[in-house]
N, C-alpha and C positions, 0 to 999 in steps of 0.2 A: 096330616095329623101327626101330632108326634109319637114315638115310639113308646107303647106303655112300656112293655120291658127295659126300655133304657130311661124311662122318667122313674119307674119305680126306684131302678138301681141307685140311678142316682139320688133321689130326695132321701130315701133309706139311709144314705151316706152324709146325708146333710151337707152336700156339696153344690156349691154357689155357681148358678152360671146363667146365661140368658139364652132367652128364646128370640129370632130373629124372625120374623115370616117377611117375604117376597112375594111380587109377582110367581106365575108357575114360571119356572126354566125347570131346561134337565139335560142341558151341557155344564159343566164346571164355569167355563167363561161367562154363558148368560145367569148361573147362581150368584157370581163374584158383584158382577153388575150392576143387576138387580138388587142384590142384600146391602150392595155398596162395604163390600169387604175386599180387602186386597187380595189378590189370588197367592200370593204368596203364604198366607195365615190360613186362606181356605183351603180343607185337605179333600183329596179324594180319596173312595176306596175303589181298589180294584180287585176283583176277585181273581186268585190264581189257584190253580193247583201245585201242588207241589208232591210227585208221584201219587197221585193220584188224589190226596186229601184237600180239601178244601183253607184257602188262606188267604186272609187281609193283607195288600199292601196299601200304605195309607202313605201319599205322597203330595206335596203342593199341589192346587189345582193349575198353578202355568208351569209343571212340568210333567216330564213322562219317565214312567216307569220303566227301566231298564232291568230287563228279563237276564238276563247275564252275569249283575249285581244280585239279583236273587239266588239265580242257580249257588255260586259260589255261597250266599252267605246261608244260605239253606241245606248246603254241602248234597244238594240231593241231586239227581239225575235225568231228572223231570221236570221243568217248571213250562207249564203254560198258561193265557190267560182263560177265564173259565166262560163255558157262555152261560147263556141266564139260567137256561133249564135246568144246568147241575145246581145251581144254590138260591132258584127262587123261593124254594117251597121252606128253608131254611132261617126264612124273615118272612114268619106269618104276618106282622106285625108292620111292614116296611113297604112302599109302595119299591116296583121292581128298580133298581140303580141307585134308590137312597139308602143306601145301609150307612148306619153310622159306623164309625169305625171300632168299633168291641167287638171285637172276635170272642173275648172270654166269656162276652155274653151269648154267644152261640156257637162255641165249642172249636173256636178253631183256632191256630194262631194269628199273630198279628206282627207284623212287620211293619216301620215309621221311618222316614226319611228324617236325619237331624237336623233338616231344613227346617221343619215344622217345629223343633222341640227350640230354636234358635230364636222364635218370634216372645215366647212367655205366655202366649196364648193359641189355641185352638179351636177353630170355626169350621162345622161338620155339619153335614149331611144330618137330621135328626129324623130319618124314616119317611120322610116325606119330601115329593118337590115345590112343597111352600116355606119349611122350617129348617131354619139352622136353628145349633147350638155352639154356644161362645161359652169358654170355661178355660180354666188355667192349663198350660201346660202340666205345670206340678200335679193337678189333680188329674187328669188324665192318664200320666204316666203311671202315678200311685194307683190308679184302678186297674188298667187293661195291664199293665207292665209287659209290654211292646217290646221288640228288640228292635233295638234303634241301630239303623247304619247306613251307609249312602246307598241309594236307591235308583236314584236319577242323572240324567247327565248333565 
């Protein structure tokens, strides 16, 4: 099911985008697949901490997050990945590993590989592992406004 709080935000916004449903997967690779979306365009999120608070890295699904490019662009001291317990309870609304990528929707930052912003379009996780959402980069950026920087190797 999709995310009310992230369908509210967005119809609120009168911002255009599509709904994809799939088979169930809940690797990035069997989403890509199944949705029939290029893993390049589909993002994942990963949950980090960063000294201790909770944060979005949203990076292609055929790539991996490089915790190192964080640390520095984060300038902080501490970055690790989070496990579920710290931010499941954070996405009432979200089945556990589909969090769409809006941190500003639940209060924390958000960090975007400019790989994804390079496509014109972004295809996310929409809270569940039946649903994506397709929507413009432009409007994406203009909502969450993400600090964008290399993330990956």
């Amino acid at each position: 099911m999709l995310s009310k709080k992230l369908k509210a935000f967005l119809d609120a916004r009168n911002v255009k985008y599509i709904t994809i449903t799939h088979s169930p997967a809940f690797t990035a690779a069997e989403i890509a697949r199944n949705a029939h979306v290029p893993p390049d365009v589909l993002a994942k999120t990963v949950m980090v901490t960063l000294d201790g608070a909770l944060a979005m890295a949203v990076v292609p699904s055929n790539r991996r997050l490089r915790l190192e490019e964080l640390h520095d662009l984060a300038a902080t001291d501490d970055v690790e990945l989070a496990p579920e317990y710290l931010f499941k309870r954070r996405f009432p609304d979200c089945e556990p590993g589909a969090m769409p990528p809006f941190g500003n929707l639940y209060d924390m930052s958000t960090y975007v590989s400019p790989d994804l912003a390079a496509e014109g379009e972004i295809v996310f996780n929409a809270g569940s592992h039946i649903e994506l959402i397709k929507m413009s980069w432009h409007d994406y950026e203009r909502l969450v406004r993400p600090r964008v920087a290399r993330l990956t190797v």
